[in-house]
C-alpha positions, -999 to 999 in steps of 0.1 A, spaced: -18 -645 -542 -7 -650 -583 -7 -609 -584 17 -612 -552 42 -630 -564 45 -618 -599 50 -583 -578 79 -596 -560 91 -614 -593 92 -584 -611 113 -564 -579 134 -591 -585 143 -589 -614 142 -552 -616 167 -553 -586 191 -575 -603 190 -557 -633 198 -525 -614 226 -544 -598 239 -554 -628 238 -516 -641 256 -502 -615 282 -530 -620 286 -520 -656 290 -488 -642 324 -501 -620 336 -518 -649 333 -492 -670 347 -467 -647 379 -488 -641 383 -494 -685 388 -458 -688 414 -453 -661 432 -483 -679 429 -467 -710 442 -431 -694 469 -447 -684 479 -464 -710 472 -429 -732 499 -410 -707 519 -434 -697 532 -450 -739 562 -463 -744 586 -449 -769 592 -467 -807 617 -483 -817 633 -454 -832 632 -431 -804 593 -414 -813 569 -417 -793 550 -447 -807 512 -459 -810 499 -473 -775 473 -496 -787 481 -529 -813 456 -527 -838 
């Protein structure tokens, strides 16, 4: 019965944590269409050049 559950424990967790993956996945997916289109789609400087498109 102990061996049981710690089974079904273990696809437990094993499922969340491959839900949680695949999430990342999604999230990451999405950060680097953001970041594309903030790459092609920069505003221009100040001074008429085309300027950096991230702060730091």
């Amino acid at each position: 019965m102990i061996a049981l559950l710690l089974v079904l424990l273990l696809a437990l967790i094993l499922f969340g944590v491959g839900f949680a993956l695949k999430a990342l996945w999604w999230v990451a997916i999405a950060v680097l269409v953001i970041w594309a289109f903030g790459f092609v789609f920069r505003g221009a400087a100040a001074d008429g050049t085309r300027g950096r498109w991230y702060r730091w």
